[in-house]
N, CA, C and O atoms as a GROMACS GRO file, in nm:
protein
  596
    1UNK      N    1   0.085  -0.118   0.000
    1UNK     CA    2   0.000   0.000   0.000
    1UNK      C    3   0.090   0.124   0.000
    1UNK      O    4   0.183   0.130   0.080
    2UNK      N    5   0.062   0.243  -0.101
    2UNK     CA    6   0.154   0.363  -0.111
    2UNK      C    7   0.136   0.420   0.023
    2UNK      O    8   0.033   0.388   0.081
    3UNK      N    9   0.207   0.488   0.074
    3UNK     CA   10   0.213   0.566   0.226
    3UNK      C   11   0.140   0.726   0.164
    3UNK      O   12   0.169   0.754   0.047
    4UNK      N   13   0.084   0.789   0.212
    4UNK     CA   14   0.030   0.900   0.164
    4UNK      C   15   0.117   0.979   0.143
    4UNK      O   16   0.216   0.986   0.215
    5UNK      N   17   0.101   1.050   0.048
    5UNK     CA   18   0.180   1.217   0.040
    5UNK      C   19   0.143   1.307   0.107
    5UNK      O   20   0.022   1.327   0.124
    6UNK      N   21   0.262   1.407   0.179
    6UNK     CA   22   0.227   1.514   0.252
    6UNK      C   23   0.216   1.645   0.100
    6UNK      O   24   0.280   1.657  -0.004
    7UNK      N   25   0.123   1.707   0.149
    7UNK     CA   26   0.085   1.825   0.054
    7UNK      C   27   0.245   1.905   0.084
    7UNK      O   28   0.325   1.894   0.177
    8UNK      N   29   0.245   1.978  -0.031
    8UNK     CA   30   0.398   2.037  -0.042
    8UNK      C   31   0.374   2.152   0.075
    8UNK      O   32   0.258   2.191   0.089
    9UNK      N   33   0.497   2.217   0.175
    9UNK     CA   34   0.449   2.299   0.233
    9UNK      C   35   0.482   2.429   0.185
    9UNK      O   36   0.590   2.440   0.128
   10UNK      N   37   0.386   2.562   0.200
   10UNK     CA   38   0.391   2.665   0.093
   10UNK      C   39   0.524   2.752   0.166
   10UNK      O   40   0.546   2.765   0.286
   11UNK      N   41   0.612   2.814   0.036
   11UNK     CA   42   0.757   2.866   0.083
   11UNK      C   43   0.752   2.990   0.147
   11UNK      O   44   0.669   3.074   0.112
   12UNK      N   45   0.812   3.006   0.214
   12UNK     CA   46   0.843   3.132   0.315
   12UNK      C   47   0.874   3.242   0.204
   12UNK      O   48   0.892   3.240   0.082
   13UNK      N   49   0.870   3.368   0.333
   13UNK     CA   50   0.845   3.530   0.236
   13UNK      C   51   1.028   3.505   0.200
   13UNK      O   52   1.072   3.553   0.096
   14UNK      N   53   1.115   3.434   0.288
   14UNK     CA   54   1.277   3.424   0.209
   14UNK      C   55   1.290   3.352   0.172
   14UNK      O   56   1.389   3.361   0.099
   15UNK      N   57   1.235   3.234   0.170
   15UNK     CA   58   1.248   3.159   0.054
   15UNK      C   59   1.191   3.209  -0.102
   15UNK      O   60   1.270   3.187  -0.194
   16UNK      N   61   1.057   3.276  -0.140
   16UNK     CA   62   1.032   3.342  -0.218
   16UNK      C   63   1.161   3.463  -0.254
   16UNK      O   64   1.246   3.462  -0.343
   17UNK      N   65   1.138   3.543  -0.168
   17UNK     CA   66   1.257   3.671  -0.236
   17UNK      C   67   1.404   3.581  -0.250
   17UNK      O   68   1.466   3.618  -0.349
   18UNK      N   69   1.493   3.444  -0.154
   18UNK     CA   70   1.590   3.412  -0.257
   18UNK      C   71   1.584   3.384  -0.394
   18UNK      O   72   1.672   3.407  -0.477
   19UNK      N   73   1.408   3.304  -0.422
   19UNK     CA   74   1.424   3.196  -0.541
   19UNK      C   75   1.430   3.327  -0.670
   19UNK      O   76   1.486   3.301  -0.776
   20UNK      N   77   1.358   3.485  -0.643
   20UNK     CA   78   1.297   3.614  -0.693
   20UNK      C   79   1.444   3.627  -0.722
   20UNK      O   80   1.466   3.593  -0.838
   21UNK      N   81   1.534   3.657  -0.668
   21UNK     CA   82   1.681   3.762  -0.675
   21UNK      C   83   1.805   3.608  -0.677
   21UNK      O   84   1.923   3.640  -0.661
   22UNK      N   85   1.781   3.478  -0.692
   22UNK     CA   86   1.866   3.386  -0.683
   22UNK      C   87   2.000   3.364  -0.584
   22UNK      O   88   2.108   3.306  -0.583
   23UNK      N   89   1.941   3.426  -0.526
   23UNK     CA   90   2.031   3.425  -0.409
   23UNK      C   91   2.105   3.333  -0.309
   23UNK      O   92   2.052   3.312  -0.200
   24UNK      N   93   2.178   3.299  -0.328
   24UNK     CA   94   2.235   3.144  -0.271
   24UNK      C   95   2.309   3.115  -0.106
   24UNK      O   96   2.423   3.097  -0.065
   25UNK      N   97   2.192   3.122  -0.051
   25UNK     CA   98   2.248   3.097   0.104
   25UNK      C   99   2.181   3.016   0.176
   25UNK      O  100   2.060   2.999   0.166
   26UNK      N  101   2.288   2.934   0.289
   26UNK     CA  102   2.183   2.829   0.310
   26UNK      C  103   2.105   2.884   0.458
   26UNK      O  104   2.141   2.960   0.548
   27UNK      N  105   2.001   2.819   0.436
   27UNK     CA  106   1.891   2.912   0.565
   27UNK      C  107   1.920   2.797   0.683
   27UNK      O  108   1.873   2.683   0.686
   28UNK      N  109   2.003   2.852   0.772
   28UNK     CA  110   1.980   2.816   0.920
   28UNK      C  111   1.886   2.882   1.016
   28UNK      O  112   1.842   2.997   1.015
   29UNK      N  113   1.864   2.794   1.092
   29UNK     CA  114   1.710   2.870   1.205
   29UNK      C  115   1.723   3.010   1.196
   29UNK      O  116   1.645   3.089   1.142
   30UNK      N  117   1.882   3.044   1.282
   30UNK     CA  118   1.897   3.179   1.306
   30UNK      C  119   1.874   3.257   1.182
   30UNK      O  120   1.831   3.372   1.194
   31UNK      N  121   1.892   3.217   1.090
   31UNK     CA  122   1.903   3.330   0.980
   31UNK      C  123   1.751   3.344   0.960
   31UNK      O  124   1.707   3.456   0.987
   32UNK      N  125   1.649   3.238   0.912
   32UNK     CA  126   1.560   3.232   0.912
   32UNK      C  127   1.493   3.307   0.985
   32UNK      O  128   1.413   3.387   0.936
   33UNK      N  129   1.519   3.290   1.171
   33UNK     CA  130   1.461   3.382   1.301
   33UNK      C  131   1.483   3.487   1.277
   33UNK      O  132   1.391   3.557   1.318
   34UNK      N  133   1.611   3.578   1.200
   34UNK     CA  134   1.648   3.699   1.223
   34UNK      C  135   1.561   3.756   1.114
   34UNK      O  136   1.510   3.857   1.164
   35UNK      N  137   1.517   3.741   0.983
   35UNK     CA  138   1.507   3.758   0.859
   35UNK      C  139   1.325   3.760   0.946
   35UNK      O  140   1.281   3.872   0.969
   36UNK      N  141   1.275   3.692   0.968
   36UNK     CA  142   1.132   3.697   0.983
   36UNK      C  143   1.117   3.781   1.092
   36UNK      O  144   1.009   3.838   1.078
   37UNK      N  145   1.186   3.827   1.221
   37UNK     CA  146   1.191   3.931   1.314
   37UNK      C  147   1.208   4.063   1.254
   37UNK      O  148   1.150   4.164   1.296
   38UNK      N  149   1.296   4.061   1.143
   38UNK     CA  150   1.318   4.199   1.053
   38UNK      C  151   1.215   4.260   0.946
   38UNK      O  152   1.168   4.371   0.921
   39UNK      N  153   1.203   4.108   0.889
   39UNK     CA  154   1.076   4.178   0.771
   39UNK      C  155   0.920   4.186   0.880
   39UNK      O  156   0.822   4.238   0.828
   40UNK      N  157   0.910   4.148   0.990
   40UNK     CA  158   0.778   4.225   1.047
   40UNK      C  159   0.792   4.353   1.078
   40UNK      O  160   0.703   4.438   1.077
   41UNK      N  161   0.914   4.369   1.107
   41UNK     CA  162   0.902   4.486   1.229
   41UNK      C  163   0.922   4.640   1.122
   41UNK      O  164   0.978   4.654   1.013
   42UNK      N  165   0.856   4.727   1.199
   42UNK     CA  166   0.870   4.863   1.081
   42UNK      C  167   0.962   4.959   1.132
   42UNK      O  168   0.942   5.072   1.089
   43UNK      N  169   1.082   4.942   1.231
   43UNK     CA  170   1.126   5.061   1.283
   43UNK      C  171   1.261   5.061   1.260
   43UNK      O  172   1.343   5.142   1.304
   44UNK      N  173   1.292   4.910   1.147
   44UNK     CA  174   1.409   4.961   1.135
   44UNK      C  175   1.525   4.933   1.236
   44UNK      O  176   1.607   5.024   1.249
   45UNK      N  177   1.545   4.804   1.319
   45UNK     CA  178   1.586   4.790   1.459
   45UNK      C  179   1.743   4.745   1.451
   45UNK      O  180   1.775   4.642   1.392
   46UNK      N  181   1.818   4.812   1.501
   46UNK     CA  182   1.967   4.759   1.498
   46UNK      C  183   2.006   4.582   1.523
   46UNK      O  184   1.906   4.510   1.523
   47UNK      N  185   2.073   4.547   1.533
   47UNK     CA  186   2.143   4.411   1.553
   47UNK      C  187   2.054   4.398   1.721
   47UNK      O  188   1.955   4.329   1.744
   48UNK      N  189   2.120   4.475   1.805
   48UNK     CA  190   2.088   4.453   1.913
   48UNK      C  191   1.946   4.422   1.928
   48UNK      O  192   1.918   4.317   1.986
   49UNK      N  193   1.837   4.511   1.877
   49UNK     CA  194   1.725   4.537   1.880
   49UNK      C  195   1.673   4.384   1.849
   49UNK      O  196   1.579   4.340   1.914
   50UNK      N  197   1.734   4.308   1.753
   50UNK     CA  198   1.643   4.219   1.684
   50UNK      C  199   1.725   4.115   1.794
   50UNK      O  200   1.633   4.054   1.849
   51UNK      N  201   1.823   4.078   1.837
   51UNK     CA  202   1.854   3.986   1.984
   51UNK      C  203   1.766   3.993   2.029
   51UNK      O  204   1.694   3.896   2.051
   52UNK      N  205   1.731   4.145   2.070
   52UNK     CA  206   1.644   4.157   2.184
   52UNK      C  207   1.509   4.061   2.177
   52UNK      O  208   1.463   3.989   2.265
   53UNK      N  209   1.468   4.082   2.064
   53UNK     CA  210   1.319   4.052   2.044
   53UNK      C  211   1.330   3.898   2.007
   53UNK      O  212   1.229   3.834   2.035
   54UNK      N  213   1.436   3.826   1.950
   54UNK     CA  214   1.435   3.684   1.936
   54UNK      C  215   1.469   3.546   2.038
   54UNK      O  216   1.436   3.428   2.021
   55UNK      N  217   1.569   3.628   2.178
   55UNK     CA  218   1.634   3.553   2.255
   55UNK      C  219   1.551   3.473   2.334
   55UNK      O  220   1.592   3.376   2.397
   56UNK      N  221   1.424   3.515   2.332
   56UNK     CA  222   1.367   3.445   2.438
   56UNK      C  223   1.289   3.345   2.335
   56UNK      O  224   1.231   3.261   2.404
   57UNK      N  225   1.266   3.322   2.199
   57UNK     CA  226   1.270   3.227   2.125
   57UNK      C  227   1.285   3.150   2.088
   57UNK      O  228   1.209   3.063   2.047
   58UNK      N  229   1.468   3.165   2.093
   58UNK     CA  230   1.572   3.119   2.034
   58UNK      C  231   1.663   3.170   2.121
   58UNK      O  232   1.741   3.259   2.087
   59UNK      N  233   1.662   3.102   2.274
   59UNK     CA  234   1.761   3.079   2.375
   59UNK      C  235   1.894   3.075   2.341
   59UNK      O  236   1.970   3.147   2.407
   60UNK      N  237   1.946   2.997   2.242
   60UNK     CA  238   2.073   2.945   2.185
   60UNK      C  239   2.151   3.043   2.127
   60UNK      O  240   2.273   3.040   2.109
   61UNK      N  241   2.058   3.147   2.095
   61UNK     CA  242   2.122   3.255   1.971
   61UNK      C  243   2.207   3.384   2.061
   61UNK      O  244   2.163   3.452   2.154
   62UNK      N  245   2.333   3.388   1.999
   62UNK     CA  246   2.422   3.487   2.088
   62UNK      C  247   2.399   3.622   2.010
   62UNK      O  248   2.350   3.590   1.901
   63UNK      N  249   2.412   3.755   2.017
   63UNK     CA  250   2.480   3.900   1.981
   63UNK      C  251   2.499   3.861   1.856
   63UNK      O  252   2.440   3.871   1.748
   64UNK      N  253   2.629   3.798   1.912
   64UNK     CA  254   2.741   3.778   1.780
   64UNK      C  255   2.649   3.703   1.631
   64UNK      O  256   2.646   3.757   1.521
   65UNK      N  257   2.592   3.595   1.658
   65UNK     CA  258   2.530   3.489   1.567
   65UNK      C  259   2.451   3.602   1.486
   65UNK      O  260   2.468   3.622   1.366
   66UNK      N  261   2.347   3.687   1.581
   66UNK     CA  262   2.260   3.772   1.524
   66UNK      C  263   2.361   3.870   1.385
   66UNK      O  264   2.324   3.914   1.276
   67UNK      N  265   2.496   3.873   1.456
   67UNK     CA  266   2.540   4.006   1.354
   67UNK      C  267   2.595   3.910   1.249
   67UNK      O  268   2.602   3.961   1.137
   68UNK      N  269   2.627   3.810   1.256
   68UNK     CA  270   2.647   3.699   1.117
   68UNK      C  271   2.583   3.643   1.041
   68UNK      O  272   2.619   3.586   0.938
   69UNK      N  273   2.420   3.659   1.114
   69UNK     CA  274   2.295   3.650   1.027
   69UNK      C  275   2.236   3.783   0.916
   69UNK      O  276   2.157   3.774   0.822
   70UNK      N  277   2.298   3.891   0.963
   70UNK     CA  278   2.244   4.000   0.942
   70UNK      C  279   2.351   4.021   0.833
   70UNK      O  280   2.326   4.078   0.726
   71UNK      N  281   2.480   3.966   0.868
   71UNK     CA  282   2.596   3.967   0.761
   71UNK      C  283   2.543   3.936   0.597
   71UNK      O  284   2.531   4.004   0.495
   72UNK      N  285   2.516   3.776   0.643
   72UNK     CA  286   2.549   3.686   0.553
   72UNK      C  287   2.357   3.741   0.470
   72UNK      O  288   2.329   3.688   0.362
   73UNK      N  289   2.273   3.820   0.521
   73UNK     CA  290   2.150   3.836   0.466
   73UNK      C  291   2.150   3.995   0.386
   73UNK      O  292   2.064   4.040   0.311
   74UNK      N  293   2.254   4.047   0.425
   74UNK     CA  294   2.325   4.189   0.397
   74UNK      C  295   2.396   4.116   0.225
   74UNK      O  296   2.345   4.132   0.114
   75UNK      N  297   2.467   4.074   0.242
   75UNK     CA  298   2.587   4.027   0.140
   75UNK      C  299   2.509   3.965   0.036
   75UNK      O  300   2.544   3.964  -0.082
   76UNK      N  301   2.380   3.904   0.090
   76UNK     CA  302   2.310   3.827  -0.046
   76UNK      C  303   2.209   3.896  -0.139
   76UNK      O  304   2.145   3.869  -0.240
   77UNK      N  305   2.231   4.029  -0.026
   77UNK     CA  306   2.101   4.098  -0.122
   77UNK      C  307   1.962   4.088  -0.068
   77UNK      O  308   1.868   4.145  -0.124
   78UNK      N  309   1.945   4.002   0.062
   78UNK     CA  310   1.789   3.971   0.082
   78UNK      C  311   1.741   4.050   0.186
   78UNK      O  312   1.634   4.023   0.242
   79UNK      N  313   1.809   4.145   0.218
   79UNK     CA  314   1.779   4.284   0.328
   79UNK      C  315   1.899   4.420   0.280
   79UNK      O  316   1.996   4.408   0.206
   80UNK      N  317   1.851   4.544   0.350
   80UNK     CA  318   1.942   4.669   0.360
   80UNK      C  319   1.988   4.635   0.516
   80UNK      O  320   1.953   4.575   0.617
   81UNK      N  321   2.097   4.723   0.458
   81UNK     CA  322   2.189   4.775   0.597
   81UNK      C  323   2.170   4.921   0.566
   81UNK      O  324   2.219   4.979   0.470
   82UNK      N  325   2.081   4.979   0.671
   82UNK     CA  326   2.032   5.113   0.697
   82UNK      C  327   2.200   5.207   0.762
   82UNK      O  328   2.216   5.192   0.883
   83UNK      N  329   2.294   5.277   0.703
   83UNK     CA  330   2.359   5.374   0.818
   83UNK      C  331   2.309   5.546   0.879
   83UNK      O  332   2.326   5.631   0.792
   84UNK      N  333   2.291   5.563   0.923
   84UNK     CA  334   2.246   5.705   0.956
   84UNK      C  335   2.374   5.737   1.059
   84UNK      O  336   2.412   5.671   1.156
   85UNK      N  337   2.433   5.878   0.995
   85UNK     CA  338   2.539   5.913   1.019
   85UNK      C  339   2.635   5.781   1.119
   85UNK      O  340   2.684   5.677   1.072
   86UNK      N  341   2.639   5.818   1.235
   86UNK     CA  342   2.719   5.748   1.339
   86UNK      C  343   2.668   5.673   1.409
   86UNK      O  344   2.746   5.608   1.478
   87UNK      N  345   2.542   5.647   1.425
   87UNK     CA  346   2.473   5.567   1.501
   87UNK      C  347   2.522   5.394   1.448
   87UNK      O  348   2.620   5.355   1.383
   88UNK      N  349   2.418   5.327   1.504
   88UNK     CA  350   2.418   5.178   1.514
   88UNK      C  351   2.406   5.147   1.329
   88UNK      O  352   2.344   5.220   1.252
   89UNK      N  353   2.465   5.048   1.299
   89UNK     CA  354   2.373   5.036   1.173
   89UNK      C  355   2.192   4.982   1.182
   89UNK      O  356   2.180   4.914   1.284
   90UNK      N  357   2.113   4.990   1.138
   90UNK     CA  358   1.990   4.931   1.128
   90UNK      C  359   1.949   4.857   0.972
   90UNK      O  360   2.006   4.900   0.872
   91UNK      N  361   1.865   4.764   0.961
   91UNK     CA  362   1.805   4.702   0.886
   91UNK      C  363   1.728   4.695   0.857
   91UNK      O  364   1.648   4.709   0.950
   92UNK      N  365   1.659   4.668   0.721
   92UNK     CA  366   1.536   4.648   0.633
   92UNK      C  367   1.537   4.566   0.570
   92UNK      O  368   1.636   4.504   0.531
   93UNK      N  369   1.403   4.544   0.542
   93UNK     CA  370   1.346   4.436   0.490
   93UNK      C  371   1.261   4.455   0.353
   93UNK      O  372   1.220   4.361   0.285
   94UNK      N  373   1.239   4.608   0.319
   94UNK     CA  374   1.238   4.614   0.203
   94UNK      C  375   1.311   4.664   0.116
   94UNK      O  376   1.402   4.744   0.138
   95UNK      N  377   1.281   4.627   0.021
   95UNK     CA  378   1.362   4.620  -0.093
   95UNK      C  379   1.311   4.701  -0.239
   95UNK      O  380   1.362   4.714  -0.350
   96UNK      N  381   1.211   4.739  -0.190
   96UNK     CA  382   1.134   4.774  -0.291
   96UNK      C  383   1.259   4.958  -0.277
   96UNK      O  384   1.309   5.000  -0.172
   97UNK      N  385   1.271   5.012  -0.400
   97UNK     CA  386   1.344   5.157  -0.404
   97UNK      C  387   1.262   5.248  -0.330
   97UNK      O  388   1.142   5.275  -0.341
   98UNK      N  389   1.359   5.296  -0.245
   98UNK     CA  390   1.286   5.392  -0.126
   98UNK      C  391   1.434   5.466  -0.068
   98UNK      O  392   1.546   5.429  -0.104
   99UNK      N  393   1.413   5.561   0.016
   99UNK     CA  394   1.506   5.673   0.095
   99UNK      C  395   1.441   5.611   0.226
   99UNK      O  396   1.343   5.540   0.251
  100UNK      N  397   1.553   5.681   0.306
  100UNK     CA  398   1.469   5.651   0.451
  100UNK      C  399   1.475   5.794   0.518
  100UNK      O  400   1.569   5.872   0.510
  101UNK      N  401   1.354   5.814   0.588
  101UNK     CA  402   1.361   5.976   0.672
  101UNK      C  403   1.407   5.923   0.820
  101UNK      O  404   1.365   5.818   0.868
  102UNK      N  405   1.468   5.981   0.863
  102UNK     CA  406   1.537   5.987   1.010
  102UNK      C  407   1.483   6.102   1.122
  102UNK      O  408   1.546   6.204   1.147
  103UNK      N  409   1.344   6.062   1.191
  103UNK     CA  410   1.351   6.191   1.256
  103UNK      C  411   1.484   6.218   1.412
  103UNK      O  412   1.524   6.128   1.486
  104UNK      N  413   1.520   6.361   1.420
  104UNK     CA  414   1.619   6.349   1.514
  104UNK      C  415   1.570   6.397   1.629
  104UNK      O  416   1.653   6.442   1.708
  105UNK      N  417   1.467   6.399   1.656
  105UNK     CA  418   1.389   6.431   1.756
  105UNK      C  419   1.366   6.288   1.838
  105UNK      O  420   1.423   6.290   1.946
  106UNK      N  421   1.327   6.223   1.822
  106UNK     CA  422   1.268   6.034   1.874
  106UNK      C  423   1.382   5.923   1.800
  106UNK      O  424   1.411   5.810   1.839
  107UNK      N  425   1.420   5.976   1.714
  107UNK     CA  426   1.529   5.882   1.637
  107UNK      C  427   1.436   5.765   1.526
  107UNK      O  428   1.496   5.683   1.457
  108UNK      N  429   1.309   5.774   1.528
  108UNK     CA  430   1.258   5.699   1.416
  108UNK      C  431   1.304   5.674   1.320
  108UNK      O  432   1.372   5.770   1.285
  109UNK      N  433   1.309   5.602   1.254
  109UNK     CA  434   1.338   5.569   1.071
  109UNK      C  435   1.223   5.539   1.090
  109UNK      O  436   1.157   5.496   1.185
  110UNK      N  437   1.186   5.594   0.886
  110UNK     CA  438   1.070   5.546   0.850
  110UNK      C  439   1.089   5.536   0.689
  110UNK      O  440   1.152   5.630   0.642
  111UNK      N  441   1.045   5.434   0.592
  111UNK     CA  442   1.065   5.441   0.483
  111UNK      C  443   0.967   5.575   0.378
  111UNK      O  444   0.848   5.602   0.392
  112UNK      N  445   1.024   5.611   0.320
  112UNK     CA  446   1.030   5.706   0.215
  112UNK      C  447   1.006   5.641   0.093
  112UNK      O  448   1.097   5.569   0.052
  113UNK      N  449   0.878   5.652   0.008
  113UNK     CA  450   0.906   5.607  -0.113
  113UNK      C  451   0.876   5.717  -0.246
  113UNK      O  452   0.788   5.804  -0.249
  114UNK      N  453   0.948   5.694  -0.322
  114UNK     CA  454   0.927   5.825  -0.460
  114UNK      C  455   0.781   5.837  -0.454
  114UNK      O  456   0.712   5.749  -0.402
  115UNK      N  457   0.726   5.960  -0.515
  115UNK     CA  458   0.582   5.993  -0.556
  115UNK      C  459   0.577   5.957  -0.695
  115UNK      O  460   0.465   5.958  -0.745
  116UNK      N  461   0.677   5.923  -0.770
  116UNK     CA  462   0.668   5.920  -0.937
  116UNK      C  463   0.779   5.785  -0.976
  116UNK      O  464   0.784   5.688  -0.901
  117UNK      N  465   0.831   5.790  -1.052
  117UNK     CA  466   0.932   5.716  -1.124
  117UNK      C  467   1.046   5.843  -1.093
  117UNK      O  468   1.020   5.963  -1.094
  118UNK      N  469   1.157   5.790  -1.071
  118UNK     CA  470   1.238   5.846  -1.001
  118UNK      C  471   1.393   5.842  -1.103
  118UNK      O  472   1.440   5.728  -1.103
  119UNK      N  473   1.437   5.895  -1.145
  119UNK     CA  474   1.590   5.886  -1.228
  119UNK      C  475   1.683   5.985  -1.142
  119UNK      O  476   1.654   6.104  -1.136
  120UNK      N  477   1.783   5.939  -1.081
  120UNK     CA  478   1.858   5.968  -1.008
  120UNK      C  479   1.992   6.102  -1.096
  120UNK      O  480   2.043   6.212  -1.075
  121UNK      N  481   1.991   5.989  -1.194
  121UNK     CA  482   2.048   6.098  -1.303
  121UNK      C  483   2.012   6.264  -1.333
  121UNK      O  484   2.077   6.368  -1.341
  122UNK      N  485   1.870   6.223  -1.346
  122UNK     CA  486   1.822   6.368  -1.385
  122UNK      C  487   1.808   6.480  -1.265
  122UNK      O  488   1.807   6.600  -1.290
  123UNK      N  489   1.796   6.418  -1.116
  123UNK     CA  490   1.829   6.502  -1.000
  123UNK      C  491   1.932   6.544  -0.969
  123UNK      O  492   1.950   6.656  -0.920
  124UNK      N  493   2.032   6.446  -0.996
  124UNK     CA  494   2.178   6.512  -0.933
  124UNK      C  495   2.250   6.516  -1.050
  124UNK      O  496   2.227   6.433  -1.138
  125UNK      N  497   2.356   6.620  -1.066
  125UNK     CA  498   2.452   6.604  -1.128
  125UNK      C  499   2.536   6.530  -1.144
  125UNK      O  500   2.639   6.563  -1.087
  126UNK      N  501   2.544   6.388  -1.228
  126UNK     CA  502   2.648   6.302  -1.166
  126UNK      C  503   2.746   6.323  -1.281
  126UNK      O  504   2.741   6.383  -1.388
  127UNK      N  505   2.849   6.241  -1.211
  127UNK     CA  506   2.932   6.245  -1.355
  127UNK      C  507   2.956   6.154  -1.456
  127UNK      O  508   2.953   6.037  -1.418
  128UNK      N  509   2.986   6.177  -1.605
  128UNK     CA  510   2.924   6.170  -1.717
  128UNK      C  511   2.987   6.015  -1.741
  128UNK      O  512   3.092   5.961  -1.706
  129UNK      N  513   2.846   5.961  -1.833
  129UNK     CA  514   2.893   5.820  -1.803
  129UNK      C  515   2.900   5.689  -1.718
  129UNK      O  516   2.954   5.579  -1.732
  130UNK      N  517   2.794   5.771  -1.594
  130UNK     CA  518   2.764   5.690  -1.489
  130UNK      C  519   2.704   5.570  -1.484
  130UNK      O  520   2.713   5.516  -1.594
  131UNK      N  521   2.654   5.514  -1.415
  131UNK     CA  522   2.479   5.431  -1.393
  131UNK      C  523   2.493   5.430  -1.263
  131UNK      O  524   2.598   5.410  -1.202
  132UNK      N  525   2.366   5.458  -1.210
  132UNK     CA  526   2.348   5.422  -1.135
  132UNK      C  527   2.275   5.301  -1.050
  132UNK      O  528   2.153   5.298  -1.062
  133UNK      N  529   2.354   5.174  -0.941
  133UNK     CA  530   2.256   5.056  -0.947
  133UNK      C  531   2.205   5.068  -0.810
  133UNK      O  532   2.137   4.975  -0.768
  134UNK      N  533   2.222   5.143  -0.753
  134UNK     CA  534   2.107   5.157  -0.594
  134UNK      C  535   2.152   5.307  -0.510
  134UNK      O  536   2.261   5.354  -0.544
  135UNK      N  537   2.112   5.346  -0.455
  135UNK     CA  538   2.086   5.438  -0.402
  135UNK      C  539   2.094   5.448  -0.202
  135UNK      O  540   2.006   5.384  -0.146
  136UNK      N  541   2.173   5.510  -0.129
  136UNK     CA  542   2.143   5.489  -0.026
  136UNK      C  543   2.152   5.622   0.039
  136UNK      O  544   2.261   5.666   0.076
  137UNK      N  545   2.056   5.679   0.052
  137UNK     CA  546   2.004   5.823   0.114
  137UNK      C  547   1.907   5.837   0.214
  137UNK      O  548   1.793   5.792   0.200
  138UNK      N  549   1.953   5.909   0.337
  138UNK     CA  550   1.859   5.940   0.444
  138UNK      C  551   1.801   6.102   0.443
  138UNK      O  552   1.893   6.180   0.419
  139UNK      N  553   1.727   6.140   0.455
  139UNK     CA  554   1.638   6.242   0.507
  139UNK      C  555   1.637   6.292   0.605
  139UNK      O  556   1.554   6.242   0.680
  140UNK      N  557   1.705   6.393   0.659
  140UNK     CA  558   1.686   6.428   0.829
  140UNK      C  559   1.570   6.565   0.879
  140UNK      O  560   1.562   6.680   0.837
  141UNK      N  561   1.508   6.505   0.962
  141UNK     CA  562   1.426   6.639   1.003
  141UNK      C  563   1.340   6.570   1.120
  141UNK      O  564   1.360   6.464   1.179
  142UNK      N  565   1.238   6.664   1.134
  142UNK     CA  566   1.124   6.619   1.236
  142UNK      C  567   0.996   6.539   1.196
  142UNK      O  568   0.931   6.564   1.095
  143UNK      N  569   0.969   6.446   1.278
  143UNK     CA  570   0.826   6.348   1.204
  143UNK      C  571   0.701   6.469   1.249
  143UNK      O  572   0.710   6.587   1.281
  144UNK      N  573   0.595   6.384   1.235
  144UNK     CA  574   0.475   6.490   1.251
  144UNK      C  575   0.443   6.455   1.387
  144UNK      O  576   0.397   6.555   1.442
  145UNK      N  577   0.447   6.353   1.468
  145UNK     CA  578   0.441   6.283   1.619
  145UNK      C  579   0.507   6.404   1.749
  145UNK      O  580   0.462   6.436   1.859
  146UNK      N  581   0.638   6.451   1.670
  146UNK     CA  582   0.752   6.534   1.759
  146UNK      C  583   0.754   6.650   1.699
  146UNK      O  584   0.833   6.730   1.748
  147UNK      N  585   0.673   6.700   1.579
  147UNK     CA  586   0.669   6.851   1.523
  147UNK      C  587   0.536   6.876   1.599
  147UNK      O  588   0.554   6.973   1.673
  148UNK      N  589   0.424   6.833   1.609
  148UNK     CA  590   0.372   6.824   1.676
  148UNK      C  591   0.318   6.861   1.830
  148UNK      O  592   0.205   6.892   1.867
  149UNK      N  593   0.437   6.849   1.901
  149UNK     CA  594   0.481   6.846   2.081
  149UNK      C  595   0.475   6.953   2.110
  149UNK      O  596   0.499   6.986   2.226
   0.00000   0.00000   0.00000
């Protein structure tokens, strides 16, 4: 008698965006844990931030592991590494073309996305002969929460 088949199980939001961008890394828990703690969260949370929120999860997982997950998901293309001036680095989870605004009042990040189709060329002066293949620009000012106060 055949043993039944299990129905296929449907692929994760990183498994989709590796198979999308071919991206070749192999998914351990942690990476997996860190990658699904990042693409929920909207604020943009440093290394530390996302320990914070996984350790009691994922007991096993050190600091360090977190910043080699964040490495090796940085390097493949399947997240940003956010810098704003001197601070911590922070991370994202989208990918879609966007700026990020920084208020310096609360320290928020928040994603920024064009109002139109956007050519980088035709805004800045670059120099001749360029291309440009990504963009990494922050915004500094006050949100409406702390202009507000």
């Amino acid at each position: 008698m055949p043993s039944p088949t299990r129905p296929a199980s449907k692929p994760t939001g990183l498994e989709c965006r590796m198979a999308v961008l071919g991206a070749d890394v192999r998914l351990t828990p942690h990476r997996r844990e860190v990658f699904d703690t990042l693409a929920a969260s909207t604020d943009h949370p440093t290394a530390l931030d996302i320990f914070t929120r996984i350790k009691d999860r994922s007991p096993g997982i050190s600091l360090a592991t977190v910043y080699n997950c964040l490495d090796h998901l940085t390097s493949a293309g399947l997240i940003k590494q956010v810098h704003l001036e001197r601070g911590q680095s922070r991370y994202c989870a989208n990918l879609q073309e966007h700026v990020h605004f920084h208020c310096e009042t609360c320290g928020k990040v928040i994603d920024a996305h064009p109002a139109a189709d956007f050519d980088p060329a035709r805004f800045w002066i670059l120099p001749k002969g360029t291309k440009v293949t990504r963009m990494d620009i922050a915004i500094h000012g006050t949100c409406e929460a702390c202009a507000n106060k």
